[in-house]
PDB file of N, CA, C and O in Angstrom, chain B, residues numbered from 101:
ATOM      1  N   UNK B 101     161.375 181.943  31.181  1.00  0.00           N
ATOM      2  CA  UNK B 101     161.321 181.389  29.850  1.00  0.00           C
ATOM      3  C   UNK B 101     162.425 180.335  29.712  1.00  0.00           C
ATOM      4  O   UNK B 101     163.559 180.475  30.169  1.00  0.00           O
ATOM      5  N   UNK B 102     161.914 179.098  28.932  1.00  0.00           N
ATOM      6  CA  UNK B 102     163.272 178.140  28.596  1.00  0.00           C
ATOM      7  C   UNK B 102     163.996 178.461  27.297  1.00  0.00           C
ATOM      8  O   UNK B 102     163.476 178.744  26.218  1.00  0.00           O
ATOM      9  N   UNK B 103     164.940 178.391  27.514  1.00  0.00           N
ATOM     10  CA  UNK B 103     165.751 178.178  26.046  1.00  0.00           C
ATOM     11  C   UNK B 103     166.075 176.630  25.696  1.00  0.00           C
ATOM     12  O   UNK B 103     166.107 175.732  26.538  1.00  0.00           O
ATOM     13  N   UNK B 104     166.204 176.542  24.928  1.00  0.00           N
ATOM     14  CA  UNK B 104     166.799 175.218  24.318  1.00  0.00           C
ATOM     15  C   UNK B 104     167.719 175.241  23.380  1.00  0.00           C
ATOM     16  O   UNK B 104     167.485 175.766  22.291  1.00  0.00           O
ATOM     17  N   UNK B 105     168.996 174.625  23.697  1.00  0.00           N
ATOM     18  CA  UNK B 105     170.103 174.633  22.998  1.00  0.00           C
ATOM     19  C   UNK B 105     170.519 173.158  22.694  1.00  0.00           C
ATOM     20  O   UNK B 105     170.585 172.249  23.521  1.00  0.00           O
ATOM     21  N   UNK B 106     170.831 173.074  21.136  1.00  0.00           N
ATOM     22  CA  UNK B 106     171.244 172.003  20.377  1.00  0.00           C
ATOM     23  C   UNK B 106     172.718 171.608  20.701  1.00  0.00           C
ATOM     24  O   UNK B 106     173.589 172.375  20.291  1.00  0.00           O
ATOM     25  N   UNK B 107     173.036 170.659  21.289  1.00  0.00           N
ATOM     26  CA  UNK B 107     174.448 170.765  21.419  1.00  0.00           C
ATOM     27  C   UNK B 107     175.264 170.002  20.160  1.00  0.00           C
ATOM     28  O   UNK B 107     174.726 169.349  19.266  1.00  0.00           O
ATOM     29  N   UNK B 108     177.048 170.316  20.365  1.00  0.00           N
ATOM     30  CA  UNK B 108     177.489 169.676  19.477  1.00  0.00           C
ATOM     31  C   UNK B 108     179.088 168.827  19.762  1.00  0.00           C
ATOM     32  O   UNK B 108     180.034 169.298  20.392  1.00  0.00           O
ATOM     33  N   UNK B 109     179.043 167.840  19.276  1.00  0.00           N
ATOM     34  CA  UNK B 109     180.557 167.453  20.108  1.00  0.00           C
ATOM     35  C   UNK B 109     180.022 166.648  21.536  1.00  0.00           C
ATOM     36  O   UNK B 109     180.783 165.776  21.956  1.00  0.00           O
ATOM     37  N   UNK B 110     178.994 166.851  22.153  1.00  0.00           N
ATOM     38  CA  UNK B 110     179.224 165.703  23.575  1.00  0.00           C
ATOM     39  C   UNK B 110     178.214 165.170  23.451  1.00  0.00           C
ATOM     40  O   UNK B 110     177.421 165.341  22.525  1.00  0.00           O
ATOM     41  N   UNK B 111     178.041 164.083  24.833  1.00  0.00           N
ATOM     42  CA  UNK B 111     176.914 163.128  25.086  1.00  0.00           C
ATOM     43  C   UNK B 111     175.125 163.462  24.694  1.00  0.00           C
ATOM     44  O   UNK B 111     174.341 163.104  23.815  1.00  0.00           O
ATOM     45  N   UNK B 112     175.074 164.379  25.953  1.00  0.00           N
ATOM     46  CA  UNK B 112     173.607 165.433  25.486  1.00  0.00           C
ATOM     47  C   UNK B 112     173.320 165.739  24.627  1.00  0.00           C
ATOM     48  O   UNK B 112     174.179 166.236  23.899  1.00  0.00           O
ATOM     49  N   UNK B 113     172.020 165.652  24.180  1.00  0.00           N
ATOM     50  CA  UNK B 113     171.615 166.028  22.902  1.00  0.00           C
ATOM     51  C   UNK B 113     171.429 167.427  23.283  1.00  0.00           C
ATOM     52  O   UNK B 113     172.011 168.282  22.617  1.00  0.00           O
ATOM     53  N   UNK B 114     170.757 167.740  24.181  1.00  0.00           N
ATOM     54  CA  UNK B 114     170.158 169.165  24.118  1.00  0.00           C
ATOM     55  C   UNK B 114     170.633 169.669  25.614  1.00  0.00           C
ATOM     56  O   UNK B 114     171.166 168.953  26.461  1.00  0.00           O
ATOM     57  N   UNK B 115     170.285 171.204  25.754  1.00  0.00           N
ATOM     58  CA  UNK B 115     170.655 171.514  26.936  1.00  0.00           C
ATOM     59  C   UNK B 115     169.404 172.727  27.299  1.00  0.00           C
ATOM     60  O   UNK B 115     169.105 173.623  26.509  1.00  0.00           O
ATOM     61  N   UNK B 116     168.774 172.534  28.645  1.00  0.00           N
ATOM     62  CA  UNK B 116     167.634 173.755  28.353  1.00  0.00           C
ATOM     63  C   UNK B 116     168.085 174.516  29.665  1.00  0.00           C
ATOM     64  O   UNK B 116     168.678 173.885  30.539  1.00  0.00           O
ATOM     65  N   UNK B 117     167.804 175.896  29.817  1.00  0.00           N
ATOM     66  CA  UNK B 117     167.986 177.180  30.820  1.00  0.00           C
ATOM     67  C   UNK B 117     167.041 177.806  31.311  1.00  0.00           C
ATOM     68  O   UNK B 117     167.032 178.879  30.709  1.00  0.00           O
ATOM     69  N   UNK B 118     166.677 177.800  31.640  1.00  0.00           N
ATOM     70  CA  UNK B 118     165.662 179.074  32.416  1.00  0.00           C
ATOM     71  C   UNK B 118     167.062 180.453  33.350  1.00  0.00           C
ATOM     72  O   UNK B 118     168.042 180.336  34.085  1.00  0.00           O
ATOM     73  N   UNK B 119     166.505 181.289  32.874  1.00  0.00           N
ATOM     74  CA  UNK B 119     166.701 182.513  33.295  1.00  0.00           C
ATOM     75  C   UNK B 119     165.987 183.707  33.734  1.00  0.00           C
ATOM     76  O   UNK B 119     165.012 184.210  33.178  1.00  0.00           O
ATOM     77  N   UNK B 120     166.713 184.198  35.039  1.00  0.00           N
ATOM     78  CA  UNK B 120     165.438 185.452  35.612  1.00  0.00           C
ATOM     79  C   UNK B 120     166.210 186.416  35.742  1.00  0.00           C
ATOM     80  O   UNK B 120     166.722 186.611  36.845  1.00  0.00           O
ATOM     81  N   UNK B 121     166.533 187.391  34.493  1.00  0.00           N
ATOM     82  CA  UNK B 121     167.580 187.934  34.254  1.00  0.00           C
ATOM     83  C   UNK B 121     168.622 187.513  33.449  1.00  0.00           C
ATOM     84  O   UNK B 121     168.686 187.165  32.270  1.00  0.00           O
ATOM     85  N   UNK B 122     169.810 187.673  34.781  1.00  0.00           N
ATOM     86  CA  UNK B 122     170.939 187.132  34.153  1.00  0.00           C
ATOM     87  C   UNK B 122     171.301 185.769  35.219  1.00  0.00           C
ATOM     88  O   UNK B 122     172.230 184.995  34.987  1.00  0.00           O
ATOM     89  N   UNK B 123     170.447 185.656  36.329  1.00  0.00           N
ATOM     90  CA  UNK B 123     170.253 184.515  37.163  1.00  0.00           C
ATOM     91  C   UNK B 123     169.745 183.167  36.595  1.00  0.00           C
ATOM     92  O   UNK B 123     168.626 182.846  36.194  1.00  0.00           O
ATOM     93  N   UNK B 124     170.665 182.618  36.664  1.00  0.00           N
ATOM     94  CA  UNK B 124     170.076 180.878  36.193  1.00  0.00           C
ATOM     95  C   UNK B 124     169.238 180.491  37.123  1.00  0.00           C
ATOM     96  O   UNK B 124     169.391 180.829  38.296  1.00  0.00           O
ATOM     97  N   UNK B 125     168.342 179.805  36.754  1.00  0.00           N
ATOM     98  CA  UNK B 125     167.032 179.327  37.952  1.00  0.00           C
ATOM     99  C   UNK B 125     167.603 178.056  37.684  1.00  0.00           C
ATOM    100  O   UNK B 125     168.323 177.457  38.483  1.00  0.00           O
ATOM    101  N   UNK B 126     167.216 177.559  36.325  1.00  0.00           N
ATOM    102  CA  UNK B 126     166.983 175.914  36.215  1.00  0.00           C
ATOM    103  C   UNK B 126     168.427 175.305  35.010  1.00  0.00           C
ATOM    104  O   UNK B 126     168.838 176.081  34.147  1.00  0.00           O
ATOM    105  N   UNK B 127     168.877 174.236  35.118  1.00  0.00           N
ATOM    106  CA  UNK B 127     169.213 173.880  33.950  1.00  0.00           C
ATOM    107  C   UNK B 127     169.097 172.628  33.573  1.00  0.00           C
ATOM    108  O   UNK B 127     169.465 171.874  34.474  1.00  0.00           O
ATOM    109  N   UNK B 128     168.772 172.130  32.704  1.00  0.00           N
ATOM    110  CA  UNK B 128     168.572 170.438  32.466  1.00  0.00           C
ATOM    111  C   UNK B 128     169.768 170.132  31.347  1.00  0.00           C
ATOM    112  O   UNK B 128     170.018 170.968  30.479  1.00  0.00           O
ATOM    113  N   UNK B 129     170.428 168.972  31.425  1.00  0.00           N
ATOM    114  CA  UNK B 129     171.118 167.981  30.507  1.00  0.00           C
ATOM    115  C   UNK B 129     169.869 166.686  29.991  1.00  0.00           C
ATOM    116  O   UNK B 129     169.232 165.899  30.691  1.00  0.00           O
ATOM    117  N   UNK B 130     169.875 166.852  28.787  1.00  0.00           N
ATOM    118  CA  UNK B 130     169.140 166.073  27.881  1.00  0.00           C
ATOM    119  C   UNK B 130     169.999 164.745  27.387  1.00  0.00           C
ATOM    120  O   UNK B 130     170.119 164.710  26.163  1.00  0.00           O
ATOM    121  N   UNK B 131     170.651 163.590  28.133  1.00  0.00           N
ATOM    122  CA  UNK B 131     170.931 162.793  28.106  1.00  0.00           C
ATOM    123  C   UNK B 131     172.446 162.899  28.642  1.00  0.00           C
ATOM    124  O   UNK B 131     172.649 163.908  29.317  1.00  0.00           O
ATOM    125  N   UNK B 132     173.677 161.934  28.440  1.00  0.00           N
ATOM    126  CA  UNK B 132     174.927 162.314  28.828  1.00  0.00           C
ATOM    127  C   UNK B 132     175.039 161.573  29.904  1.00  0.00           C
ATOM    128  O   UNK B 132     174.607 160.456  29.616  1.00  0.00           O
ATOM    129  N   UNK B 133     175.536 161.626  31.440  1.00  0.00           N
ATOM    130  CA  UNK B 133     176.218 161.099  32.495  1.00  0.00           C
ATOM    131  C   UNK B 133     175.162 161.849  33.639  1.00  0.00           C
ATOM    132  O   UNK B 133     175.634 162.923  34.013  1.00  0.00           O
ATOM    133  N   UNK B 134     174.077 161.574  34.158  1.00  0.00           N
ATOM    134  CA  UNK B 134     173.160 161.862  34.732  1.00  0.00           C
ATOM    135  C   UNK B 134     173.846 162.238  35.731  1.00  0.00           C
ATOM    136  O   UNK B 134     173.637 163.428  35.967  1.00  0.00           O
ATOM    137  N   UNK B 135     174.986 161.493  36.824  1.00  0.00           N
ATOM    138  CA  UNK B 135     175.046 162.008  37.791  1.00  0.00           C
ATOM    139  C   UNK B 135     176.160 163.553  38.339  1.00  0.00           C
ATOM    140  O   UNK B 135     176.299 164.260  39.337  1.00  0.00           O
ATOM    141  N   UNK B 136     176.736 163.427  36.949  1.00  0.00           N
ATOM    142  CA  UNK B 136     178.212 164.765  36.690  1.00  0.00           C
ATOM    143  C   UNK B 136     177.167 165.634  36.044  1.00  0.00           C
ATOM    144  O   UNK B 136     177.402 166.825  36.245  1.00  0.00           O
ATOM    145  N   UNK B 137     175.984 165.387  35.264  1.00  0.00           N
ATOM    146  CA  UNK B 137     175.378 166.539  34.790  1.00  0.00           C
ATOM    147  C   UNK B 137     174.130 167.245  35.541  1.00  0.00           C
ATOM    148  O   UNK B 137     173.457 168.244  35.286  1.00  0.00           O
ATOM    149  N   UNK B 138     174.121 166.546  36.295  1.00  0.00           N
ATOM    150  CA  UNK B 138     172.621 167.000  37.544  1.00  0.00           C
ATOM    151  C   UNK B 138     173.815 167.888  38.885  1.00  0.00           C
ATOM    152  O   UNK B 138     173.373 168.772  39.619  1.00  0.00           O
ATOM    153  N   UNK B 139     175.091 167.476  38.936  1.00  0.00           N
ATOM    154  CA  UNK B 139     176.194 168.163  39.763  1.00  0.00           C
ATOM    155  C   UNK B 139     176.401 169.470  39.120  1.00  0.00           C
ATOM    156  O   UNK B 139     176.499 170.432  39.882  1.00  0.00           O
ATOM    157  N   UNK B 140     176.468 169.636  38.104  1.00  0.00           N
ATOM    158  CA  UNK B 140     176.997 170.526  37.302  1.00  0.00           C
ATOM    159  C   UNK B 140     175.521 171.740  37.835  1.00  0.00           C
ATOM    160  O   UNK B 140     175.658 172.683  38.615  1.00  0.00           O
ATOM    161  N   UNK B 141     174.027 171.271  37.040  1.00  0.00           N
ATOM    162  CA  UNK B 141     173.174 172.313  36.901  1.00  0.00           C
ATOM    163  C   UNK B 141     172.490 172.143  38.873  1.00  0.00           C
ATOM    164  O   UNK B 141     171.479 172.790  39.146  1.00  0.00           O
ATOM    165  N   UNK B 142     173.063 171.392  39.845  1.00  0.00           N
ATOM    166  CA  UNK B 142     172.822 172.184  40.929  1.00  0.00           C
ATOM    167  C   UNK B 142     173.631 173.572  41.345  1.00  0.00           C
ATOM    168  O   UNK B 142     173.331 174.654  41.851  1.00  0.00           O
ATOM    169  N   UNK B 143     175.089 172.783  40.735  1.00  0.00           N
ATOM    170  CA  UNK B 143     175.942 173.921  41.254  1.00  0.00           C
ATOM    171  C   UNK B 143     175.769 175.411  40.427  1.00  0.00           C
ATOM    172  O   UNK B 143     175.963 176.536  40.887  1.00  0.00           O
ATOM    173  N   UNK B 144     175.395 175.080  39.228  1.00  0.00           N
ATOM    174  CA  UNK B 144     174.957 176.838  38.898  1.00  0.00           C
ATOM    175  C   UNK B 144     173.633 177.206  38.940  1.00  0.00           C
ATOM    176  O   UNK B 144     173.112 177.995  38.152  1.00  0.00           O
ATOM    177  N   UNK B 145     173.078 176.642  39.854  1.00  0.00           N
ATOM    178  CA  UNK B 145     171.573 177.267  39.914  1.00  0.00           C
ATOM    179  C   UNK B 145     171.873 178.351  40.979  1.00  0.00           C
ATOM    180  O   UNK B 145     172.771 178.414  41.818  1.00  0.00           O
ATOM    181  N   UNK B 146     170.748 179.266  40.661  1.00  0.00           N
ATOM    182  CA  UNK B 146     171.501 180.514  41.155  1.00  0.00           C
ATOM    183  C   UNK B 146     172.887 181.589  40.993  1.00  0.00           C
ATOM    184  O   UNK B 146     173.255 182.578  41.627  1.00  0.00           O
ATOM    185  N   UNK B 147     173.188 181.176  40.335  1.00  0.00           N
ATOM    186  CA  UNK B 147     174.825 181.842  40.027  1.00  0.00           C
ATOM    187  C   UNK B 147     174.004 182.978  38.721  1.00  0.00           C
ATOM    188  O   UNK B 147     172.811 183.099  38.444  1.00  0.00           O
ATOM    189  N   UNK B 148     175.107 183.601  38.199  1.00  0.00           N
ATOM    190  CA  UNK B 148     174.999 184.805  37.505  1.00  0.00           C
ATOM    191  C   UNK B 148     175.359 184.660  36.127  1.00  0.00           C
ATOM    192  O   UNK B 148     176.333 185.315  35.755  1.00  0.00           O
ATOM    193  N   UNK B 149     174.765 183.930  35.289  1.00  0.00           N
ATOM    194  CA  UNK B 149     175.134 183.421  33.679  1.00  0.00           C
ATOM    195  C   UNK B 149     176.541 183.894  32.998  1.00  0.00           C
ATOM    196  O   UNK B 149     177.272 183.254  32.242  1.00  0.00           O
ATOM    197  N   UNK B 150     176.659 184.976  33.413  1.00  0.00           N
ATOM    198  CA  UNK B 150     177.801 185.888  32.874  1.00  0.00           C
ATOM    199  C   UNK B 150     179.051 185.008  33.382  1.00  0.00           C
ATOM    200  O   UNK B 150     179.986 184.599  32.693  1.00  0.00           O
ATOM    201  N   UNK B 151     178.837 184.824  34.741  1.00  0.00           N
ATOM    202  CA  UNK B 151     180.284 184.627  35.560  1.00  0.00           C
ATOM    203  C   UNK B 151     180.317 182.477  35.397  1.00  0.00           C
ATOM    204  O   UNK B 151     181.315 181.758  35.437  1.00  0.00           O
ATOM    205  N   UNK B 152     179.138 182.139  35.257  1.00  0.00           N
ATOM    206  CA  UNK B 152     179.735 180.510  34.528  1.00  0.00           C
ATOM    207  C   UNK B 152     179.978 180.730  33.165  1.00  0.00           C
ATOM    208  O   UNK B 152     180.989 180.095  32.865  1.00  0.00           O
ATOM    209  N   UNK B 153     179.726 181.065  32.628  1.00  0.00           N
ATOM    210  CA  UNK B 153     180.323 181.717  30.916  1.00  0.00           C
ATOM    211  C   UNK B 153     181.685 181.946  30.983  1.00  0.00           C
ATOM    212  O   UNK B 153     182.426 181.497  30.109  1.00  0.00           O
ATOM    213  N   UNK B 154     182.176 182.700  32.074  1.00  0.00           N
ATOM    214  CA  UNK B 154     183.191 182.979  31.860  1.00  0.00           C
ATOM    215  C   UNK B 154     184.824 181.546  32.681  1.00  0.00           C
ATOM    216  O   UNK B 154     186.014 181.350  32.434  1.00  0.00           O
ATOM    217  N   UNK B 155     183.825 180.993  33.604  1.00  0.00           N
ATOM    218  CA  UNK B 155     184.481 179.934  33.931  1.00  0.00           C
ATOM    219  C   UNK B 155     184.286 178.650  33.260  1.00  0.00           C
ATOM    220  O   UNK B 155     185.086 177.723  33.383  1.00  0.00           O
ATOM    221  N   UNK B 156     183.258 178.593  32.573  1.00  0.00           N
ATOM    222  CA  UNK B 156     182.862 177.219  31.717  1.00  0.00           C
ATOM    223  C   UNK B 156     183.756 177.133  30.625  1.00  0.00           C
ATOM    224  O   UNK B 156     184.474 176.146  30.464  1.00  0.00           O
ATOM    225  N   UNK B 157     183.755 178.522  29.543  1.00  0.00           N
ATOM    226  CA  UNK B 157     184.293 178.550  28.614  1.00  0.00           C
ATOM    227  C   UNK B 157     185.443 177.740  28.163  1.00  0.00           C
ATOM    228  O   UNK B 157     186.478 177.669  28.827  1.00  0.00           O
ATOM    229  N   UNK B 158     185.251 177.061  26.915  1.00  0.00           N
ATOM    230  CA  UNK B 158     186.904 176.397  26.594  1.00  0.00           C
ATOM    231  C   UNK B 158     187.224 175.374  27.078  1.00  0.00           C
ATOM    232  O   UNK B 158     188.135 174.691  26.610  1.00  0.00           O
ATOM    233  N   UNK B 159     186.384 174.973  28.362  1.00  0.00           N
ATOM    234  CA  UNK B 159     186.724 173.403  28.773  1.00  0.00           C
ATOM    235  C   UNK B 159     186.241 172.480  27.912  1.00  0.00           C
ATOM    236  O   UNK B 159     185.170 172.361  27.317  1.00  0.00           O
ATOM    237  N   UNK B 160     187.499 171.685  27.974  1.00  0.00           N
ATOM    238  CA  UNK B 160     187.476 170.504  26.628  1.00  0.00           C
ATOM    239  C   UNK B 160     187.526 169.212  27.944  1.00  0.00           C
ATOM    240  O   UNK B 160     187.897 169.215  29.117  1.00  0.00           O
ATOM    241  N   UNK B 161     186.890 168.090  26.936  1.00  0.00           N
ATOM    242  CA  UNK B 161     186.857 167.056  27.806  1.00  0.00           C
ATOM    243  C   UNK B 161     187.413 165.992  26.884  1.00  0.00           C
ATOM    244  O   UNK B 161     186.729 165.370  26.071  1.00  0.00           O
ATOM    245  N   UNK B 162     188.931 165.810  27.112  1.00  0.00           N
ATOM    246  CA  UNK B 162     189.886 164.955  27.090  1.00  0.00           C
ATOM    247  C   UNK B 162     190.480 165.685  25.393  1.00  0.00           C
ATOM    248  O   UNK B 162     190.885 166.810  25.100  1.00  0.00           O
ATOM    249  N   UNK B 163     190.298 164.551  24.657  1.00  0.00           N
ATOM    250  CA  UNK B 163     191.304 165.081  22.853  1.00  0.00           C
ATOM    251  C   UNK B 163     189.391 166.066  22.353  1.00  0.00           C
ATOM    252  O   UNK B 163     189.579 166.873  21.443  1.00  0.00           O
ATOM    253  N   UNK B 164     188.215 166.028  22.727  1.00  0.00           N
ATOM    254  CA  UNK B 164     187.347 166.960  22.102  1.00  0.00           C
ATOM    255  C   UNK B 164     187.580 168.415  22.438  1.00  0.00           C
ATOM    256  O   UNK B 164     188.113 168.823  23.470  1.00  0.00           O
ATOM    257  N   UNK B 165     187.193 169.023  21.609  1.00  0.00           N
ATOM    258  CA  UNK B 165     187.413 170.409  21.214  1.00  0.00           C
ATOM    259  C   UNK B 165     186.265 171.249  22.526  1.00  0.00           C
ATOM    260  O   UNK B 165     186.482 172.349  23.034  1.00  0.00           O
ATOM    261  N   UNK B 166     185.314 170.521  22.757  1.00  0.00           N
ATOM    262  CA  UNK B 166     184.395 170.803  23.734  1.00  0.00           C
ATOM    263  C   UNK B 166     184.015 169.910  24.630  1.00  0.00           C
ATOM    264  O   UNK B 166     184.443 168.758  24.565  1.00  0.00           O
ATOM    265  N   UNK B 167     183.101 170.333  25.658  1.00  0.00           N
ATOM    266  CA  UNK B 167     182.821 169.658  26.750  1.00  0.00           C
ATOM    267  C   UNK B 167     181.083 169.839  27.376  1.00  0.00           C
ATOM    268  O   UNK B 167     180.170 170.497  26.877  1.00  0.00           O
ATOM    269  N   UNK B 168     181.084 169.015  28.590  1.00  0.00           N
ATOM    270  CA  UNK B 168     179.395 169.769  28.530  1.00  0.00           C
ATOM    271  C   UNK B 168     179.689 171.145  29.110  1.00  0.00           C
ATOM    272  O   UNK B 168     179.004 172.062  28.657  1.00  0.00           O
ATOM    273  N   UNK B 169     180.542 171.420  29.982  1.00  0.00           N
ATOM    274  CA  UNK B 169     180.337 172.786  30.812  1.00  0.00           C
ATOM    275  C   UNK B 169     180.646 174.081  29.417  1.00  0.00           C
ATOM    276  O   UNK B 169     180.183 175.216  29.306  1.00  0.00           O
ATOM    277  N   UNK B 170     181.438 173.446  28.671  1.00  0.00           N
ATOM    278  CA  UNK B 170     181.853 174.502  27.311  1.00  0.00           C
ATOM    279  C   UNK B 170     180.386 174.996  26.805  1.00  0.00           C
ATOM    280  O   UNK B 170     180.026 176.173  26.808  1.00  0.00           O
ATOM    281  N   UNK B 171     179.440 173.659  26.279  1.00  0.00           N
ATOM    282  CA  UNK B 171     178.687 173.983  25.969  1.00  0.00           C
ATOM    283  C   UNK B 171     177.261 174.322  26.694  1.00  0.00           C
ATOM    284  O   UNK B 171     176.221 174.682  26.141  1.00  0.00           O
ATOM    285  N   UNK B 172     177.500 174.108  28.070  1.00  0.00           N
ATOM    286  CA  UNK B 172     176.630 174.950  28.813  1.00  0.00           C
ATOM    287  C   UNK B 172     176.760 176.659  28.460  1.00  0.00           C
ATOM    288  O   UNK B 172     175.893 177.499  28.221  1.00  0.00           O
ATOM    289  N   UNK B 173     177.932 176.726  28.528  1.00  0.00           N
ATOM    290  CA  UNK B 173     178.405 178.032  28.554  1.00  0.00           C
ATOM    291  C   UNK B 173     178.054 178.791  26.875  1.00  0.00           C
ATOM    292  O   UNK B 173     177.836 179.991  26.707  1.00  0.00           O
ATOM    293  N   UNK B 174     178.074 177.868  25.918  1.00  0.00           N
ATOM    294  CA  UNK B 174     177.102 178.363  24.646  1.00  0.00           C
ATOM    295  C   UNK B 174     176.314 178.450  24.562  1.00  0.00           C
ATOM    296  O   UNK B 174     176.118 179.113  23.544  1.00  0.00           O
ATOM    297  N   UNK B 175     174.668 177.966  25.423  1.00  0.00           N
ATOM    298  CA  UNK B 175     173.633 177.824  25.834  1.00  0.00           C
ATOM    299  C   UNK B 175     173.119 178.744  26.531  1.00  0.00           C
ATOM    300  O   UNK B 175     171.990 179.234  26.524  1.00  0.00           O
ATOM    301  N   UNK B 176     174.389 179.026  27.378  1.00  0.00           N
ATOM    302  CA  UNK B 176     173.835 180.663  28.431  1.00  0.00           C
ATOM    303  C   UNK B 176     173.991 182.023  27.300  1.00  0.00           C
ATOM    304  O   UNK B 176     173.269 183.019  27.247  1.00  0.00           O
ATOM    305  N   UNK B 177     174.865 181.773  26.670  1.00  0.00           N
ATOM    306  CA  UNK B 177     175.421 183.049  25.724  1.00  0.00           C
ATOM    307  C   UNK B 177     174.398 183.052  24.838  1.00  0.00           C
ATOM    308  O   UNK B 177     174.230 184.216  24.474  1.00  0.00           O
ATOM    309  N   UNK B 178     173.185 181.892  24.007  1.00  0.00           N
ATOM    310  CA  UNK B 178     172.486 182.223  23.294  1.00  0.00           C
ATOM    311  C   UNK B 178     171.136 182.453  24.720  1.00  0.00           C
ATOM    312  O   UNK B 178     170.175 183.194  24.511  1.00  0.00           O
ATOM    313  N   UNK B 179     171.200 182.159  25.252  1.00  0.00           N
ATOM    314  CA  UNK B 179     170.050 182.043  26.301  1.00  0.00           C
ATOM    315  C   UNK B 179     169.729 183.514  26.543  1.00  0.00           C
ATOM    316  O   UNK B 179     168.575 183.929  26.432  1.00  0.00           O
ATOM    317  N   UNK B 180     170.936 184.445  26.933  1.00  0.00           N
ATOM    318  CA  UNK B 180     171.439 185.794  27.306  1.00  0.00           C
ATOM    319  C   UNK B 180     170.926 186.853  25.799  1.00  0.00           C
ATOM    320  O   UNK B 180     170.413 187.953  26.005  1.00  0.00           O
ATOM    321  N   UNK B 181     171.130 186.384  24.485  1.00  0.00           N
ATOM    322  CA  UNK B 181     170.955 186.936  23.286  1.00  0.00           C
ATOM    323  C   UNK B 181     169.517 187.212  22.784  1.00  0.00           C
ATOM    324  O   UNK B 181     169.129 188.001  21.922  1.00  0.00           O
ATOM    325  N   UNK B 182     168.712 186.187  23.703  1.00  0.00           N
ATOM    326  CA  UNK B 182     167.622 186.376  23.001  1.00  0.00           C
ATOM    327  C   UNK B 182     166.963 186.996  24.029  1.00  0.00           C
ATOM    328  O   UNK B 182     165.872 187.365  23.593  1.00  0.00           O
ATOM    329  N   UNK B 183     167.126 187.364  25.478  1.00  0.00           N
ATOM    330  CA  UNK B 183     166.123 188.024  26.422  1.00  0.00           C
ATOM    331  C   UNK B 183     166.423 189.320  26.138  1.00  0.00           C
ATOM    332  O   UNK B 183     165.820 190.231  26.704  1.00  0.00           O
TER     333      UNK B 183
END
């Protein structure tokens, strides 16, 4: 199933997940820096939602309060809420 998450504070408008479990399959960035955000959702494909949640969290990108990996990491946490 996809989720779709509204982001707030960065480039991307949106951010979508697929999950099989608690395993990330897929993730897409919906606009932003194509080539840091296609790096980002190779490197957690496959990984364990819980454990990039817990390393994503709180990263700010430069004087913003958030970042994309921050809000990846809000995306998995609602992604996780609704299965």
């Amino acid at each position: 199933m996809t989720h779709t998450y509204q982001t707030r504070g960065i480039c991307p408008r949106r951010i979508s997940v697929e999950l099989d479990g608690e395993t990330i399959t897929r993730v897409h960035f919906e606009g932003g820096c194509d080539g840091n955000l296609t790096g980002i959702a190779k490197l957690v494909q496959g990984m364990n939602a819980r454990e990039v949640i817990a390393k994503f969290r709180g990263t700010r990108c430069g004087p913003r309060a958030t970042s994309c990996p921050d809000q990846l990491s809000q995306a998995l946490e609602q992604a996780l809420s609704q299965t």
